[in-house]
C-alpha positions in Angstrom: -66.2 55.2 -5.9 -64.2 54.6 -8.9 -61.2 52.5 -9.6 -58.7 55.6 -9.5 -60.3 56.3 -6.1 -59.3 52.6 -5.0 -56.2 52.1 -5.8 -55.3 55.8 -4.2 -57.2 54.8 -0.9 -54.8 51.6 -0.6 -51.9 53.1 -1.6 -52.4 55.7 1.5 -53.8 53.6 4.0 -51.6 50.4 3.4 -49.3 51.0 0.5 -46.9 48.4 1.7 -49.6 45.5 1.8 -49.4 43.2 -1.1 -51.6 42.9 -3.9 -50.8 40.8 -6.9 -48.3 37.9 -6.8 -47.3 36.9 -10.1 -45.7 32.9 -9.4 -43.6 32.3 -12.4 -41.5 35.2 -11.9 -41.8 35.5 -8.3 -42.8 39.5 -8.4 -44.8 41.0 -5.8 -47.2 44.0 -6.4 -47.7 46.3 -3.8 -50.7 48.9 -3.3 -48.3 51.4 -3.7 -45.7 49.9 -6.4 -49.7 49.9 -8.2 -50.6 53.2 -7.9 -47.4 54.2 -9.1 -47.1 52.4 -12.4 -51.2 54.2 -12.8 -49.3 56.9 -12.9 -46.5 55.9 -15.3 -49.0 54.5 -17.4 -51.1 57.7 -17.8 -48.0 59.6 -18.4 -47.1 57.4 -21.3 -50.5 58.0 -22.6 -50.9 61.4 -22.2 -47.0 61.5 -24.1 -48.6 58.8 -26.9 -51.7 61.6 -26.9 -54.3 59.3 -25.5 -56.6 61.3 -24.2 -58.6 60.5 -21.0 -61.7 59.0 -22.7 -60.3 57.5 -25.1 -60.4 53.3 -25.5 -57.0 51.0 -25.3 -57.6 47.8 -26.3 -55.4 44.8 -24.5 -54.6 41.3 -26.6 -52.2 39.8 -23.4 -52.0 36.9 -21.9 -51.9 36.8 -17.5 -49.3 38.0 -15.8 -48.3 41.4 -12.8 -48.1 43.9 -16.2 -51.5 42.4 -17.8 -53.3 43.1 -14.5 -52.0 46.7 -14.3 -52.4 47.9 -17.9 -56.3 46.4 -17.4 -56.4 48.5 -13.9 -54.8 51.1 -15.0 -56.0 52.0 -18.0 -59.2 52.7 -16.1 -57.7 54.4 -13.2 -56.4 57.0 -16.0 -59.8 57.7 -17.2 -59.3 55.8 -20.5 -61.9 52.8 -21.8 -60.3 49.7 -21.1 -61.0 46.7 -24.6 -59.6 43.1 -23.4 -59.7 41.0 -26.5 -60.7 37.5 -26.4 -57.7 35.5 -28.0 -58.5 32.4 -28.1 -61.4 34.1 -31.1 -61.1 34.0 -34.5 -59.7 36.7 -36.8 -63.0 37.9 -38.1 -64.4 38.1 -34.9 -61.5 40.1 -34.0 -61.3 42.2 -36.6 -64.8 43.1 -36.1 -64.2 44.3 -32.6 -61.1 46.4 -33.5 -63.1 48.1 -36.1 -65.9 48.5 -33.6 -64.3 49.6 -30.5 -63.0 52.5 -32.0 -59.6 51.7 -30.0 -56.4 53.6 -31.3 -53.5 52.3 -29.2 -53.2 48.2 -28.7 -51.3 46.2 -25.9 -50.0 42.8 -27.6 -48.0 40.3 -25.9 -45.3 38.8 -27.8 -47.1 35.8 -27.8 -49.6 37.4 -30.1 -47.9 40.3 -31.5 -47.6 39.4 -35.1 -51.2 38.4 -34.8 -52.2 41.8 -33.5 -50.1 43.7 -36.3 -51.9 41.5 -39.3 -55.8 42.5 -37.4 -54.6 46.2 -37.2 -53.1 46.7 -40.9 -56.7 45.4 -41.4 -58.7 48.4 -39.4 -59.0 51.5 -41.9 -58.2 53.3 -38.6 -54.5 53.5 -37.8 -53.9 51.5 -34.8 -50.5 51.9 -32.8 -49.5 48.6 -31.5 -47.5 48.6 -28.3 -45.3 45.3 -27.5 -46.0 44.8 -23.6 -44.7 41.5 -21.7 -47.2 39.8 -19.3 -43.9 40.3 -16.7 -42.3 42.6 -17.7 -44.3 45.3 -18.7 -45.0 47.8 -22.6 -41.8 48.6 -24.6 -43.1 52.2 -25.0 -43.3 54.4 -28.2 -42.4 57.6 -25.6 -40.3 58.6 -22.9 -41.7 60.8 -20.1 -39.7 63.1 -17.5 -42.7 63.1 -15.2 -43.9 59.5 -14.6 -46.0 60.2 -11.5 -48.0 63.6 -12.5 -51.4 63.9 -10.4 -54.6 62.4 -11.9 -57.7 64.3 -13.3 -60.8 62.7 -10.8 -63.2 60.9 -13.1 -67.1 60.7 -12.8 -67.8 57.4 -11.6 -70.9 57.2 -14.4 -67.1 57.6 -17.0 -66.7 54.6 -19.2 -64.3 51.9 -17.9 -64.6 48.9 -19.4 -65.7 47.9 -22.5 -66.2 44.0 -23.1 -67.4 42.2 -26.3 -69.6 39.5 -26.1 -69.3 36.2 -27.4 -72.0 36.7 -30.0 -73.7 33.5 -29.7 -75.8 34.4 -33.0 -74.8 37.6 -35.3 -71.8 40.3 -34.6 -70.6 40.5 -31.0 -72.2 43.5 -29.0 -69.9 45.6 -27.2 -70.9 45.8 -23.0 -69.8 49.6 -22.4 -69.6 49.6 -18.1 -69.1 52.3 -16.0 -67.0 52.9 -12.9 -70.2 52.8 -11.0 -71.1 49.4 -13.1 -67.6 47.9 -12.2 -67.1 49.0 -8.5 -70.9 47.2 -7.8 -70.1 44.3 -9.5 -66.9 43.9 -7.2 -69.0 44.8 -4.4 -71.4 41.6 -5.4 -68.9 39.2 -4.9 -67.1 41.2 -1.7 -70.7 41.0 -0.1 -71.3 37.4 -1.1 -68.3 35.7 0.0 -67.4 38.3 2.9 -64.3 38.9 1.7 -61.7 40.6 4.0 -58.2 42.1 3.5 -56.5 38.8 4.7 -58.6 36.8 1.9 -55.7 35.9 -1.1 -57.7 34.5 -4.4 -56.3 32.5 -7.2 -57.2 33.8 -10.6 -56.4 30.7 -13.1 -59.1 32.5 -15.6 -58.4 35.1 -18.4 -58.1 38.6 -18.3 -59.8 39.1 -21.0 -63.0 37.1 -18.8 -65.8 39.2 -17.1 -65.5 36.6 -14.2 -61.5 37.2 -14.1 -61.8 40.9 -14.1 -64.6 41.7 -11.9 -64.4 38.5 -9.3 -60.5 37.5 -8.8 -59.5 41.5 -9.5 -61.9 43.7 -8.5 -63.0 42.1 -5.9 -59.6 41.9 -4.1 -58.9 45.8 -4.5 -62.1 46.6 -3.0 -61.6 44.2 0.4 -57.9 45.2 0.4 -56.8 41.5 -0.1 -54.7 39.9 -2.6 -54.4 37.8 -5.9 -52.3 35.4 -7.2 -52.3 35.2 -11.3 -50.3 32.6 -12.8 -50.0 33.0 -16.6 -52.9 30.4 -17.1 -54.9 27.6 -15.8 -52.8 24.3 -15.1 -54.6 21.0 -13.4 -51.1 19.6 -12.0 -50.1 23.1 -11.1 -53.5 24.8 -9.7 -53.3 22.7 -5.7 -49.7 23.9 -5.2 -50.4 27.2 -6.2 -53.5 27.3 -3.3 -50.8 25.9 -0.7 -47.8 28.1 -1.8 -49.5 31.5 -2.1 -51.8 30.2 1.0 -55.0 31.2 -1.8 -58.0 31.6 0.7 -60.4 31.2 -2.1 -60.3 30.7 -5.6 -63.2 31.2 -8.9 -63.3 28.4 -11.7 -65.8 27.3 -14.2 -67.4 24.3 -14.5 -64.7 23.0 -17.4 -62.2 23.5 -14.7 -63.8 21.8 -11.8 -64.2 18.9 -15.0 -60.5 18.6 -15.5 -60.0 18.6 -11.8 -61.7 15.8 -10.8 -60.4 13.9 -13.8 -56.9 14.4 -12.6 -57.6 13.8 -9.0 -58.7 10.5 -10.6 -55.6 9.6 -12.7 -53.5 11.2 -10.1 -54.8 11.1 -6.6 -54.5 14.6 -5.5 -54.5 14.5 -2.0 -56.0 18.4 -0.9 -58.9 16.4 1.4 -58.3 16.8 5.5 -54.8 17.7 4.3 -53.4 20.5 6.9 -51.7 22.0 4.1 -55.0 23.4 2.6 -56.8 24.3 6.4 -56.8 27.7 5.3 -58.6 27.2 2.1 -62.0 29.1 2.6 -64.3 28.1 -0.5 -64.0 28.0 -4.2 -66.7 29.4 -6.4 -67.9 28.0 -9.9 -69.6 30.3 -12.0 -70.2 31.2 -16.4 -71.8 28.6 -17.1 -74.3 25.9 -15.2 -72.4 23.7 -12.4 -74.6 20.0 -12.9 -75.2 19.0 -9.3 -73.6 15.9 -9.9 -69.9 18.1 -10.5 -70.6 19.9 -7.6 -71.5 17.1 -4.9 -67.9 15.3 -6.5 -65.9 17.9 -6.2 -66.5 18.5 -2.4 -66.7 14.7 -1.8 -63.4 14.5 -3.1 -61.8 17.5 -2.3 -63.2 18.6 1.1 -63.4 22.5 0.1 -66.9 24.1 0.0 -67.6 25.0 -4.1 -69.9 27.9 -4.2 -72.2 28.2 -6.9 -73.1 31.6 -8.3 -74.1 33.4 -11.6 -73.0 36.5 -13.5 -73.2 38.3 -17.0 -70.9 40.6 -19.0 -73.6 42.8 -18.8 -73.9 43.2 -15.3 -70.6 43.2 -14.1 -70.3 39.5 -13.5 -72.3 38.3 -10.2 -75.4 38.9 -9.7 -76.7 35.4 -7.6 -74.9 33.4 -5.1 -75.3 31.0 -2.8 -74.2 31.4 0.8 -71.2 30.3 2.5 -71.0 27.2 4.9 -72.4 26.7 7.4 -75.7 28.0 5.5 -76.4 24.7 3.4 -76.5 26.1 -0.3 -79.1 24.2 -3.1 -77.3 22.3 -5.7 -78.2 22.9 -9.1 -79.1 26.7 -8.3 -76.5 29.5 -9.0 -78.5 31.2 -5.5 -79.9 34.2 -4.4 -79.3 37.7 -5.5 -76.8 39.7 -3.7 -77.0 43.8 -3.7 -78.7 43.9 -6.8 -82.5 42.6 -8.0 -83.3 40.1 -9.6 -87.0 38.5 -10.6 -88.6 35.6 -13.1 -91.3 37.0 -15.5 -93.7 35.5 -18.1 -94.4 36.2 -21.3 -96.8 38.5 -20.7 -94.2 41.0 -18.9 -95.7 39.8 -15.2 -93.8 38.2 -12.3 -93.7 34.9 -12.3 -94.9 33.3 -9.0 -92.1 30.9 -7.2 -92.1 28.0 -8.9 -93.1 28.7 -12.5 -90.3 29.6 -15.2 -89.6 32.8 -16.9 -87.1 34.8 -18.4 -84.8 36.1 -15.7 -84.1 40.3 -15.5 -81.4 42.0 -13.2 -81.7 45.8 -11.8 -79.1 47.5 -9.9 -76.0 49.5 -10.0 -74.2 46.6 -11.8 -76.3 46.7 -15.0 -74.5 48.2 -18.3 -74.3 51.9 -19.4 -75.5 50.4 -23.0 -74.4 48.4 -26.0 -71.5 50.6 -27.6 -73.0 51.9 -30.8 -76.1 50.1 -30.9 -79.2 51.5 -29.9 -81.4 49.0 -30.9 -79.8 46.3 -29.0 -79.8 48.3 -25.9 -83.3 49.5 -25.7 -84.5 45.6 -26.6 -82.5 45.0 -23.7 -82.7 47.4 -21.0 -86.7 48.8 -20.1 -87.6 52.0 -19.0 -87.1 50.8 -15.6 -84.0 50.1 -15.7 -84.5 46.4 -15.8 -82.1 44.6 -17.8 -83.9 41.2 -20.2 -81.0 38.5 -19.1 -82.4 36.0 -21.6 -81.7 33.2 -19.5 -85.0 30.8 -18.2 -85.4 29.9 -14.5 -87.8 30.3 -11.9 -87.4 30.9 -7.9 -88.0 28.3 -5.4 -90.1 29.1 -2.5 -86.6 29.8 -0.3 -85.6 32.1 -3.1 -83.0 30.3 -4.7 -83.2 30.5 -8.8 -83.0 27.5 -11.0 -81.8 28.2 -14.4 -82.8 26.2 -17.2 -81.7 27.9 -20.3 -81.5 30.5 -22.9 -84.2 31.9 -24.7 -82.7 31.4 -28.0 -81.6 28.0 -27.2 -84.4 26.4 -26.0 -85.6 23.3 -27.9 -88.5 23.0 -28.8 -89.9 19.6 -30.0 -93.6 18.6 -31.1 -94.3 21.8 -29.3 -93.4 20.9 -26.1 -90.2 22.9 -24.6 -87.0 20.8 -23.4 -84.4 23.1 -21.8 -80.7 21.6 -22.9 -79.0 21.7 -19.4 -81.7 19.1 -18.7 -80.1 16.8 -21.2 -76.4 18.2 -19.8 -77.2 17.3 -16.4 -77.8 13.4 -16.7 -75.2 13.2 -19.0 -72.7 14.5 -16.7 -74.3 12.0 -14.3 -72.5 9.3 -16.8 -69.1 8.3 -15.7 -67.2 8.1 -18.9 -68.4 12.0 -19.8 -66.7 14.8 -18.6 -68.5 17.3 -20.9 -71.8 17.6 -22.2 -74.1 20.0 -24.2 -77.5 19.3 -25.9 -78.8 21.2 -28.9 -81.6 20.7 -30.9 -81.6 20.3 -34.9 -84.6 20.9 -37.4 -86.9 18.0 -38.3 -89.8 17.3 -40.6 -91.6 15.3 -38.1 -91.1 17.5 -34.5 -89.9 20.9 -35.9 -87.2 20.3 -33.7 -84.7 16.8 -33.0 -82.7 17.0 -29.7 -79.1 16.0 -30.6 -75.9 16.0 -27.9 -72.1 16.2 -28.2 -69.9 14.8 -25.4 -66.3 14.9 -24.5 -65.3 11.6 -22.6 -63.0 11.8 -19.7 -59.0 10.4 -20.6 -59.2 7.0 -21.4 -63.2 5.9 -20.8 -65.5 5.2 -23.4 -69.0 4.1 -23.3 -71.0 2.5 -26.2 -74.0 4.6 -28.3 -77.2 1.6 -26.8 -75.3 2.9 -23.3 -75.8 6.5 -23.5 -78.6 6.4 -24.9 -80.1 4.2 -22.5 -78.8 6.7 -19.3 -80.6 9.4 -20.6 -83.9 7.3 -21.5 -84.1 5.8 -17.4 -83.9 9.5 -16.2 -85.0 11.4 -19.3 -88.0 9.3 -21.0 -87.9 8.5 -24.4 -89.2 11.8 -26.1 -86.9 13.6 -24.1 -83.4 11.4 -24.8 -81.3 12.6 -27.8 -81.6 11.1 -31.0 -78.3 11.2 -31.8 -74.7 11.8 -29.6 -71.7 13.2 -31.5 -68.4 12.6 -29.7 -65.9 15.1 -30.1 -62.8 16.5 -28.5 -63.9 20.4 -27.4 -66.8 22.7 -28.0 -67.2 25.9 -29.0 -67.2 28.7 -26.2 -67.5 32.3 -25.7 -64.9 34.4 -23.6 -67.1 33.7 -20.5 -66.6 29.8 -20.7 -70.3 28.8 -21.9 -71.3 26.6 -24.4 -72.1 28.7 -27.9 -75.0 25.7 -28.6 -76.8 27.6 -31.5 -73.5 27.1 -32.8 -73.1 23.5 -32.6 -74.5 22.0 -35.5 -73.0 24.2 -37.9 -70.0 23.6 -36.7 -69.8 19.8 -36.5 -68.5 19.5 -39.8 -65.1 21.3 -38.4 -65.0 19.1 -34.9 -62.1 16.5 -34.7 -64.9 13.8 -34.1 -63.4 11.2 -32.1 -62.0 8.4 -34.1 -64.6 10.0 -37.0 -67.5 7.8 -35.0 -70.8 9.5 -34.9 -72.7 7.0 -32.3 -76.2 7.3 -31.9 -79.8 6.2 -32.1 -81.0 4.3 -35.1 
């Protein structure tokens, strides 16, 4: 199966059945109306001389014309490139000199910004204005919009997504038709999605968990998404009862900010009728604290689904089940249509219970790191197992725990502390809404464990206080040393916490009211 292959079988068995609603404008986007514009699209290409094969990068904010270029892009045989735009020019620069793209799809809203990356390229790059709603201002005109497609292979190139390059240059995720049809097929399986299921993607385009989960997903069941332009708190419940959303996929900053405003505001979505046909929500990019999760379906009354993907495998890879199966908080759940297993050091499964580095196998894993070999054999065995660097272990039910990164674990008078440890009873505080713990060199332990929090709109709470919290649960050796307060942190395109990146970047944090608060 590819995505061509989709959007065809759709268009004949129900062409007239909605797909994409775009709100702001009030457009519909039929199965059909979508495999035409594939067509006008590859016409346009093939005028511009894009040849199938060939990679388009995208720099768009959401809308109907952002989803189609991203679907039909790969439909036409060409290499999808979302760029991430909230990253910073050398970042991007990097990845338009990398990606070897020659044709770029800007938005007006950052046009002049693509223009100034693409003078910078030694390659020429043709940058194509293209509205969110209303669709590219093309460089051709074409007599034949709808000329028949060339099949493609579904081990072709379709997607081509750079990640957030936590330490180093970015690494480009090449992913085949194959890789992006079983990553869909994750999620479809894992949430039992149907034709009459209608998600709401709030997340960008230009994020795995976007594209794969509220996209992907929906063409393969035959249902339907709703893609405002971007996430809103006040605007994200009305949106689920106007569109009549089934389901919807956040992150844990989101389900942050909506608890927060459910506070300030009181949003009331529990044992209302108006959200009966709300199904579940899924959380997923970055660790869910137990404490989030048990507050957001006390308060809310809709089932949150925890589950766990990567660029490099085509987003999910673990889930937990749906009601009425009870699911295990803190775990991102059990591995759906692909395999997953813990090993040690040594290269040996872990037994349940004892932590190891976490590696996925299955038709989702990557084709390879584009142009980098060494990266992709230090990831990928011969066995086609792919090295997640993430460190969990499995219970004895078969849920996995995950408690960190490889490269970010802290290591202190020798003895390991995994960050989300620190995360989680922070989280636990009232006054926090977000929290990451990183460690900092020091003469005495090697390594010093330090946090930065975000505190929710208008709480507080004192340096002794938060300290304290973390000493009752944590111990003394374990509690940070220090807490720096600070209005955001730094993030990759998937939503997680860039930690190794932390301490460097203090010195460039708005600290709130310039206080540093911690121990003495």
């Amino acid at each position: 199966m590819t995505v061509q292959k989709l959007i065809a079988t759709h268009a004949a068995d129900s062409g007239d059945k909605i797909f994409l609603i775009a709100p702001e404008s009030g457009k519909h986007l039929s199965f059909s109306q979508l495999r035409d514009r594939v067509n006008e699209v590859s016409a346009h290409l093939d005028a511009m001389r894009c040849e199938a094969g060939e990679h388009v990068a995208l720099f768009m904010d959401n809308g109907q014309w952002t989803a189609t270029l991203f679907l039909a892009l790969m439909a036409s045989g060409r290499v999808v490139v979302p760029l991430n735009a909230i990253a910073g020019d050398a970042q991007l620069e990097y990845v338009l000199a990398h990606c070897d793209a020659n044709f770029l799809f800007a938005s007006p809203l950052y046009l002049k910004r693509a223009r100034a990356l693409g003078e910078k390229v030694e390659r020429s790059i043709s940058v194509i204005t293209a509205c969110p709603d209303q669709g590219p201002q093309w460089l051709t005109s074409v007599d034949h919009p709808k000329a028949a497609l060339t099949d493609i292979d579904p081990e072709a190139a379709a997607l081509l997504m750079y990640t957030s390059g936590t330490t180093g240059k970015p690494k480009g995720v090449l992913l085949s038709h194959r890789n992006v049809i079983a990553g869909g097929m994750n999620t479809v399986e894992a949430h039992a999605l149907s034709r009459e299921d209608r998600a709401l993607c709030v997340l960008p385009l230009y994020h795995i968990n976007a594209e794969i989960v509220t996209l992907i997903a929906p063409l393969i069941s035959g249902g339907s998404v709703v893609m405002p332009h971007r996430f809103s708190a006040g605007a994200f419940w009305p949106l689920i009862r106007d569109h009549k959303c089934t389901w919807f996929s956040v992150v844990p900053t989101i389900v942050a900010y909506l608890l927060e405003q459910s506070e300030r505001h009181n949003v009331m979505v529990r044992g209302n009728p108006d959200f009966s046909h709300v199904r579940f929500g899924r959380s997923a990019s970055a660790a869910l604290s137990a404490s989030s999760h048990k507050s957001f379906e006390q308060e809310f009354g809709i089932a949150l689904i925890e589950t766990m993907g990567l660029t490099e495998t085509a987003a999910q890879i673990l889930s937990n089940p749906l009601p009425p199966f009870q699911v295990q908080y803190g775990s991102p759940g059990i591995a759906y249509r692909n395999t997953v297993k813990v090993v040690t050091e040594n290269g040996e499964e872990a037994p349940r219970g004892e932590s190891g580095e976490l590696m996925v196998r299955g038709d989702n894993v990557m084709l390879e790191y584009y142009k980098n070999p060494e990266a992709t054999q230090g990831a990928l065995d011969t066995e086609g197992w792919l090295h997640t660097g993430d460190l969990g272990y499995q219970d004895e039910e078969g849920f996995f725990f995950i408690t960190g990164r490889l490269k970010e674990l802290i290591i202190k008078g020798g003895e390991n502390v995994a960050p989300r440890e620190i995360d989680d009873v922070l989280l636990k505080h009232p006054a926090v809404l977000e929290a990451a713990a990183f460690g900092i060199e020091d003469k005495h332990y090697g390594q010093e464990i330090v946090a930065s929090v975000i505190f929710k709109s208008g709480k507080h709470a004192s340096k002794e206080e938060l300290i304290e919290f973390c000493s009752k649960d944590l111990g003394e050796y374990k509690a940070p040393r220090n807490i720096h307060v600070v209005y955001w942190l730094p993030r990759g395109p998937s939503g997680k916490v860039q930690r190794l990146k932390i301490a460097d970047m203090l010195d460039e944090l708005m600290i709130n009211k310039s206080e540093t608060i911690g121990r003495t």
